[in-house]
C-alpha positions in Angstrom: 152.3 104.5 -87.1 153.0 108.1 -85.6 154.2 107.7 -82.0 151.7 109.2 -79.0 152.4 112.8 -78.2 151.7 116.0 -79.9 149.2 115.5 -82.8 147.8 118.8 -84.1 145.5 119.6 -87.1 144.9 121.9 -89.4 142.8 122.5 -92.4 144.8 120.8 -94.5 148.2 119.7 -92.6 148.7 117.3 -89.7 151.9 117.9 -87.4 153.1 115.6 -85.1 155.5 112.9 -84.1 158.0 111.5 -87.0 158.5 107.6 -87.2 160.9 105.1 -88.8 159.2 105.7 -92.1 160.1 109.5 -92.1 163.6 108.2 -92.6 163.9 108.9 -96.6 162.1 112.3 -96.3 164.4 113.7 -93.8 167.4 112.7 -96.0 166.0 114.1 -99.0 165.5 117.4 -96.6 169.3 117.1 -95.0 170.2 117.0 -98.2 168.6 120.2 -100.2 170.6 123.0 -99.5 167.8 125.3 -100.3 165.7 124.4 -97.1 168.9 125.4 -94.8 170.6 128.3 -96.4 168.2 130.4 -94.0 169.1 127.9 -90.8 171.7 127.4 -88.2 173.9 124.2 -88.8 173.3 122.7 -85.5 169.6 121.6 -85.8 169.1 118.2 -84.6 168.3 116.7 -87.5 171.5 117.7 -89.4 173.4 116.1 -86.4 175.0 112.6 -87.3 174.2 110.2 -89.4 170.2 110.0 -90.9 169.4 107.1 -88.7 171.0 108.7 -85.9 169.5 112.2 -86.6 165.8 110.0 -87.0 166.6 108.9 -83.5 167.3 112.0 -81.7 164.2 113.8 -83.9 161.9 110.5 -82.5 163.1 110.5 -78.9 162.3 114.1 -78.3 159.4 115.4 -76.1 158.8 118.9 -75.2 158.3 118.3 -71.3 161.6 116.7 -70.9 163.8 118.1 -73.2 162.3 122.0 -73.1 161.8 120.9 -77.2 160.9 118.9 -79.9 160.9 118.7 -83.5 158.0 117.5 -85.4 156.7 116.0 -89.1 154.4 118.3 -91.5 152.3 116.2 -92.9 149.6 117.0 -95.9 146.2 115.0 -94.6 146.0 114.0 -97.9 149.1 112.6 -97.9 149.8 111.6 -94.7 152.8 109.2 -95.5 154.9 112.2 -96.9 156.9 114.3 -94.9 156.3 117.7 -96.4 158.4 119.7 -93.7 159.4 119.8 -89.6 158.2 122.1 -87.3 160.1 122.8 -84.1 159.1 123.9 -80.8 162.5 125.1 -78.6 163.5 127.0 -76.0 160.3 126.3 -73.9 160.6 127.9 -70.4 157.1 126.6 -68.9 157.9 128.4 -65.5 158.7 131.6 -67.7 156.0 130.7 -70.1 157.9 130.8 -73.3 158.6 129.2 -76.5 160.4 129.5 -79.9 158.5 128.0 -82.6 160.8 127.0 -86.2 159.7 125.3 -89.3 161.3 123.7 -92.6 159.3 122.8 -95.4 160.3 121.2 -98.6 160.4 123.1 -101.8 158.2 121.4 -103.7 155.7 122.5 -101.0 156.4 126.3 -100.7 154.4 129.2 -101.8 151.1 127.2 -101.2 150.0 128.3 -97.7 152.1 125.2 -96.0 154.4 127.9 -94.0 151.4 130.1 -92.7 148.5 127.3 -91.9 151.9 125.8 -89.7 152.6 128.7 -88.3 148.8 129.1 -87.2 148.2 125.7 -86.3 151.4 125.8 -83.9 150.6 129.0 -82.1 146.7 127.8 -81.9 148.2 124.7 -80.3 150.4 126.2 -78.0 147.3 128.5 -77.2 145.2 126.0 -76.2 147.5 122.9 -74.9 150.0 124.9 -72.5 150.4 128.5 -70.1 152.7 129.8 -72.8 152.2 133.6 -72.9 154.8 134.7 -75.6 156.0 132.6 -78.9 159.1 134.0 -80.4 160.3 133.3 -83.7 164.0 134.1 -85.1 164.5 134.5 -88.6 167.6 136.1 -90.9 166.6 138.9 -92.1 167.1 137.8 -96.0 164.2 135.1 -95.7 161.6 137.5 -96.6 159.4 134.9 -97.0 159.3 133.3 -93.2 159.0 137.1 -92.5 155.7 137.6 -93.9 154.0 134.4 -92.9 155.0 135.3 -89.2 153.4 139.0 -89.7 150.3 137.4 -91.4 149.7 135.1 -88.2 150.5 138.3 -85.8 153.7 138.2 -85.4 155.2 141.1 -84.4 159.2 142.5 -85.1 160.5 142.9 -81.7 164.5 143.2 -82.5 167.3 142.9 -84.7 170.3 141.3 -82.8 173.3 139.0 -83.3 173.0 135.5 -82.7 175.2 132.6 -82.8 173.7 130.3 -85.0 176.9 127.2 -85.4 178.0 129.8 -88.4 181.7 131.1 -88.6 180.9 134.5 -87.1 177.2 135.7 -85.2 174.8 136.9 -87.6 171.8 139.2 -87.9 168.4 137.9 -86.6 165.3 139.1 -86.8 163.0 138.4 -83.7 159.1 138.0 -83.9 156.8 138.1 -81.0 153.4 136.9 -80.5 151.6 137.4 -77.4 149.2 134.6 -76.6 
């Protein structure tokens, strides 16, 4: 049973809270090198062990901790963790956010990346005074590129950014004005 807190819907996808039985997905995600080759090594859920990572992901809530990370769920399929999306960085008084997302590879190049990306910034429309969504992205992941531009994302900078690699590296950041 998902626990209470952020539950949003989309046309095919539910996103919300992970639970104890999101344990074996997240492993099998921690442990494809495909999903994080675009990603910086200190996301939550790389930190620790599996259980402990589950703990942190599960304990998180947006009010409190100015993020949280979240299951991607098919509706079909609602038992199967297909991905997470993150919401960070969330200044309520400045009204910003970051939004991130991960999804398996089994599940990419069928709209999964773009109806989350939708279905985040429709939420964070509706649910909170956000007025600008960001979104940070290397520049070599062409694909999370083009699924922010075709939910109106806009290129706002190139800059360096420490993301836990050796040296800073290139990002490009998206805007989207709520």
């Amino acid at each position: 049973m998902r626990r209470d807190g952020i539950c949003i819907e989309s046309g095919r996808l539910l996103i919300c809270g992970l639970d104890e039985s999101d344990l074996d997905g997240l492993t099998a995600m921690r442990n494809d090198h495909r999903i994080y080759r675009f990603e910086p090594s200190f996301l939550a859920e790389l930190q620790g062990s599996p259980d402990e990572a589950m703990k942190a992901l599960m304990s998180m809530e947006l009010e409190r901790d100015r993020q949280c990370i979240l299951g991607i769920y098919e509706k079909l399929r609602p038992g199967i963790l297909i991905g997470l999306a993150e919401l960070y960085d969330y200044k309520p008084t400045g009204k910003v956010i970051s939004i991130g997302y991960r999804i398996r590879p089994g599940y990419w190049g069928n709209g999964i990346g773009t109806e989350c990306v939708a279905a985040l910034t429709g939420y964070l429309r509706q649910n909170t005074a956000v007025s600008l969504i960001t979104a940070h992205v290397l520049p070599a992941n062409k694909a999370s590129s083009r699924i922010l531009i075709k939910n109106g994302f806009e290129h706002l900078v190139t800059k360096s950014e420490d993301w836990g690699k050796e040296t800073l590296v290139c990002a490009d950041v998206y805007t989207f004005d709520c």
